[in-house]
C-alpha positions as CSV (number, residue, x, y, z in Angstrom):
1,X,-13.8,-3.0,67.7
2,X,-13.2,0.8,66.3
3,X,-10.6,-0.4,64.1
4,X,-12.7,-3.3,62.3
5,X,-15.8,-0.7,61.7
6,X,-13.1,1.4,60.0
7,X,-11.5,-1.4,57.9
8,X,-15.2,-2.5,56.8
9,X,-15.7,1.3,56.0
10,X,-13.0,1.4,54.0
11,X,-13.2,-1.7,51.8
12,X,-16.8,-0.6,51.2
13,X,-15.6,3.0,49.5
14,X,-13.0,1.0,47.7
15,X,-15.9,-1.0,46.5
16,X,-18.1,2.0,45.7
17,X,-15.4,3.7,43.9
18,X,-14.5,0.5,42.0
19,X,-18.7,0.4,41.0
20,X,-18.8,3.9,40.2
21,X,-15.6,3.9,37.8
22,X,-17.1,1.1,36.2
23,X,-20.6,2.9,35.7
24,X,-19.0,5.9,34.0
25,X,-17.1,3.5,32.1
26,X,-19.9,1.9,30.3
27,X,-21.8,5.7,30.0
28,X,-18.9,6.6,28.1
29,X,-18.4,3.6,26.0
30,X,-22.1,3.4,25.1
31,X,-22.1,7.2,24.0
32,X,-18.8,7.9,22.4
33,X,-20.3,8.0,18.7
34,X,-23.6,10.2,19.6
35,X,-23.5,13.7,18.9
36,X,-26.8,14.7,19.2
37,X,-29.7,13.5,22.3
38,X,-32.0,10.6,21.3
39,X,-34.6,11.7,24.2
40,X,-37.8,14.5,23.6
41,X,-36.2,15.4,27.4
42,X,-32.8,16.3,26.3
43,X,-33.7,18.7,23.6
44,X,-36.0,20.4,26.0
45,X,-33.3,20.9,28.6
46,X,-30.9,21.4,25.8
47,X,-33.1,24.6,24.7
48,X,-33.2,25.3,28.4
49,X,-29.5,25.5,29.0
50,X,-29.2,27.5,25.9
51,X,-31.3,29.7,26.7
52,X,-29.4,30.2,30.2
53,X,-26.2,30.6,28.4
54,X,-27.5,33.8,27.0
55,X,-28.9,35.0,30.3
56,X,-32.9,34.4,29.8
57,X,-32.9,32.0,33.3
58,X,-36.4,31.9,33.8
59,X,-37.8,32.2,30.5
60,X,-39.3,29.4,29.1
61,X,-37.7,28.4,25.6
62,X,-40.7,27.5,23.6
63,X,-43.4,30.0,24.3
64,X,-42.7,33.6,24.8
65,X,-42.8,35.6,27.5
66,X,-44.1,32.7,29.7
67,X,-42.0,31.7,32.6
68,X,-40.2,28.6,32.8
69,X,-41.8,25.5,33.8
70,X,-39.7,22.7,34.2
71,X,-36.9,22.0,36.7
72,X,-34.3,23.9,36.3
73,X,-31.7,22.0,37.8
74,X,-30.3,20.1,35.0
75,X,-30.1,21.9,32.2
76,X,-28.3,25.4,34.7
77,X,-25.7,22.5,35.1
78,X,-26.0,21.7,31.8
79,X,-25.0,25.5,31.0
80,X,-22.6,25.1,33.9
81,X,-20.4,22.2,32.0
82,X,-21.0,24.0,28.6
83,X,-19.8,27.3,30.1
84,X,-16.1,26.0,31.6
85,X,-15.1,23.2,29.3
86,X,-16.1,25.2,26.0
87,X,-17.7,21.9,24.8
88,X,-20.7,22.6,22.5
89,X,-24.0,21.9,24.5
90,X,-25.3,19.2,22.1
91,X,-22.6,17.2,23.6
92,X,-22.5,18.1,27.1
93,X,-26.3,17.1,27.2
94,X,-25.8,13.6,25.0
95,X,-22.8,12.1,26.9
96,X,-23.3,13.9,30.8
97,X,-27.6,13.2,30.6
98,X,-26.6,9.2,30.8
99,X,-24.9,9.7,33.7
């Protein structure tokens, strides 16, 4: 009985993975030619992670001296990828935000 739960178990991660692969797949096929974001969000999160990458983390990027208001989730992680593949940030945010 244990070893038919573990079988099922694995042919379902096989077909996660499989789903998955596939998923990041099409991301990367539908935004190989973009360089720059095509959503208001991702230039706001852009500005976000920019800021972040020169060390203002919880300043807001578009008024001054007010904190930040968004989440700030996505665009540290944003900063995050930027920071230790050297990639610009425009492209970090347009090809990693689909996925």
């Amino acid at each position: 009985m244990q070893s038919k739960f573990f079988s099922d178990k694995k042919i379902s991660l096989a077909l996660l993975s499989v789903f998955i692969l596939f998923a990041f797949y099409c991301a990367i096929k539908a935004t190989k030619s973009l360089f720059l974001p095509v959503e208001q969000d991702d230039y706001r999160d852009m500005s976000i992670a920019e800021n972040m990458l020169h060390g203002l983390y919880l300043q807001d990027s578009t008024y001054q001296h007010e904190m930040l208001w968004y989440n700030p989730f996505l665009p540290a992680l944003d900063a995050f990828l930027a920071r230790i593949t050297g990639l610009p940030l425009n492209m970090i945010v347009t090809h990693a935000g689909k996925f």
